[in-house]
N, C-alpha and C positions, 0 to 999 in steps of 0.2 A: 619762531618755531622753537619747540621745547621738548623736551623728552624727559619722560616721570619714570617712576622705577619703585618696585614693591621687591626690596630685598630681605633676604635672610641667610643665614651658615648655622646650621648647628651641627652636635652630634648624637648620639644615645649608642647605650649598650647594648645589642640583643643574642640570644639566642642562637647557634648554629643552626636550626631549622627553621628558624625566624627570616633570618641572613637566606637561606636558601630559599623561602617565602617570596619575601621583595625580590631576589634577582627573577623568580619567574611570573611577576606582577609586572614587573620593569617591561620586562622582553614581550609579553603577551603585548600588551601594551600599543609598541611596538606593532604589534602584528595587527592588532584590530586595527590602527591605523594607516595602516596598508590598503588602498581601497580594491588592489587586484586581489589579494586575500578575498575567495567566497566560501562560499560555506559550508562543502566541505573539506578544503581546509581548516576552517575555525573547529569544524567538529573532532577532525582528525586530532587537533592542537589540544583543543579543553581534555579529550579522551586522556592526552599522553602527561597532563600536570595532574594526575593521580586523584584520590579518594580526600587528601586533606585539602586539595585546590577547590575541589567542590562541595566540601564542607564550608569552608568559608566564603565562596561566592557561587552559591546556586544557580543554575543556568534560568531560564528564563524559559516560558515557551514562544517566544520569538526568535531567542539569541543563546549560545552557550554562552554567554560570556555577560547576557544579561545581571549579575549578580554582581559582576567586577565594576558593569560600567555605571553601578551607582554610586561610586566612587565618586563621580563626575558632574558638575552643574550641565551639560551640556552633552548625554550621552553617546550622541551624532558625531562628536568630536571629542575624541580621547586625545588628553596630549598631558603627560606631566611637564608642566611650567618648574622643573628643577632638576640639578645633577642628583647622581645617590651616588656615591664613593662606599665602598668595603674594605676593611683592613682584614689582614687573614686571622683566623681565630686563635684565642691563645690557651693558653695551658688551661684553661678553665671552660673550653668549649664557647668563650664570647667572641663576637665580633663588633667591631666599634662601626655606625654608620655614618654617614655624613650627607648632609641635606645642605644645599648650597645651589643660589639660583639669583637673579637680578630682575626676574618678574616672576616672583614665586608666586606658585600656587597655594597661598594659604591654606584653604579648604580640604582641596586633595590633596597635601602633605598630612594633615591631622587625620583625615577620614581612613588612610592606608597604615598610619602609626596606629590608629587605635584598631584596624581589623588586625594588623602583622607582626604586631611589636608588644606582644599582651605583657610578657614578661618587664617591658621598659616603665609600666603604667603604674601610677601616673604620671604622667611627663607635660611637658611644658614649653614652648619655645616663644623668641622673641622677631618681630620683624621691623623694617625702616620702609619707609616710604619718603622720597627725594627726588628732587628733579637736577637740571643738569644748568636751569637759571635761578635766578632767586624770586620765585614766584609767590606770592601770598596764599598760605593754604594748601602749599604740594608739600611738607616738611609734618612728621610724624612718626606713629609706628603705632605698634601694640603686642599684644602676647595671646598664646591659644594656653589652656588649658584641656591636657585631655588625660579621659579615665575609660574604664569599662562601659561606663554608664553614660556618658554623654562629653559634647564637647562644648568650651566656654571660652567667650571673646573679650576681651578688654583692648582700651585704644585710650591714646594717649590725649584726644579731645576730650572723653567720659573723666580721664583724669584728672586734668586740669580743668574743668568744668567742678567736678567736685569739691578740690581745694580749695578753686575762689568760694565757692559756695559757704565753705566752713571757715573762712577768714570772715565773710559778710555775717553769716551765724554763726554759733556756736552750737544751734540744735540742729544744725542741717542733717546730722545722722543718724537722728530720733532722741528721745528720751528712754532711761529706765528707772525706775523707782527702787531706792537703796534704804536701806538702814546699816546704821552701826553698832559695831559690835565689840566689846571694851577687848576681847582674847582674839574673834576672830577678824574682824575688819570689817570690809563691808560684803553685805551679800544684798540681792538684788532679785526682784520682784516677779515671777512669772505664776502662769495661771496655771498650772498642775502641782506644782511642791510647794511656792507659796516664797519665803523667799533663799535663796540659796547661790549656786555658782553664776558668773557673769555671764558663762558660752552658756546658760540655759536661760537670760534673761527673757523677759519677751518688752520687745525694743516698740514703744508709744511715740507716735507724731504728736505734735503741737497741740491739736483740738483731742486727740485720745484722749494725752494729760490732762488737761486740763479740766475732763469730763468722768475722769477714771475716780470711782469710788476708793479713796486709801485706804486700806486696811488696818485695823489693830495692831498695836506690836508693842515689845517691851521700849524701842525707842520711835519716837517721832521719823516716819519715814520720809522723804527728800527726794525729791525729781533731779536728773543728774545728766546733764548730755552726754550721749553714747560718746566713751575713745574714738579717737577718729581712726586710729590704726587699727583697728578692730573691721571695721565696717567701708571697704572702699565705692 
């Protein structure tokens, strides 16, 4: 018998009406998962979190609270898988949050950051995955990236998969085609300007290069494996 665990702690800055956001996110919460809660209570409830509660999570025509509970893989069952801690705000109108849990909700910590906390964006947090024996394959973690515009996952097996990958190659993270430049250095090969800054390269696999027509140039241009810090 064993027992695994998807932790995480972090903090971020928000907002006083950010801060007063999530406390009534928290609590609703809360209430949907109340199963004596019917409905009109819940009506009565959505009514009374105001004009910006239902800006941000539009009711539903099944559910007021339909808008909130997409927060949720499982909308049948609300439940935040974490603490939230609040410090009182300070002279600048911030309050510091705190996300802290031992079977965190990844998902729904990121999905509520990025509807409640626009001011923090973009933000970032780290989590661990561990068990309680020393099991083969329960030991990891990974990180959320989140913005306005969407949210993004990395784990520490993509990682380490990676790395061996560019220890066995050295092209594992594509090619780009460079020339040199006796003042400016090197610049590198994309197919709208021609060639120019690295972060506009445009990054060729193995069979691309090798197929890719070079181009003319003052110096003889050169296939170059992508930096590996560049491109994880």
């Amino acid at each position: 018998m064993s027992n695994s665990y998807t932790k995480a702690a972090f903090d971020l800055t928000v907002t006083v009406a950010e801060a007063d956001m999530l406390r009534r996110v928290i609590a609703t919460v809360e209430l949907i998962d109340d199963t004596e809660a019917g409905i009109d209570v819940r009506e009565a409830h959505y009514t009374s979190l105001g004009p910006d509660f239902a800006a941000l999570f539009p009711r539903s025509d099944e559910d007021p609270f339909g808008g909130l509970l997409d927060l949720f893989e499982d909308p049948q069952y609300p439940y935040l898988d974490f603490d939230v801690a609040f410090s009182e705000a300070d002279q600048l109108g911030r309050v510091l949050v705190t996300f802290s849990g031992e079977q965190f909700g990844i998902d729904v910590a990121a999905r509520l950051i990025q509807h409640c906390a626009r001011s923090a964006l973009p933000f970032g947090f780290e989590w661990a995955s561990d068990c309680d024996r020393l099991r083969i394959g329960e030991f990891g973690g990974g990180y959320v990236v989140i913005s306005e515009h969407g949210i993004s996952y990395g784990h520490t097996t993509q990682l380490l998969d990676r790395a061996i990958a560019r220890a066995r190659d050295e092209g594992a993270d594509g090619f780009v085609l460079a020339i040199r430049d006796p003042q400016h250095g090197l610049s590198f090969w994309n197919d709208d300007t021609g060639f120019d800054r690295l972060s506009r390269a445009r990054v060729f696999s193995e069979a691309e290069a090798a197929n890719h027509n070079v181009p003319l140039a003052h110096d003889q241009p050169e296939w170059l494996a992508m930096p590996e810090p560049l491109r994880l």
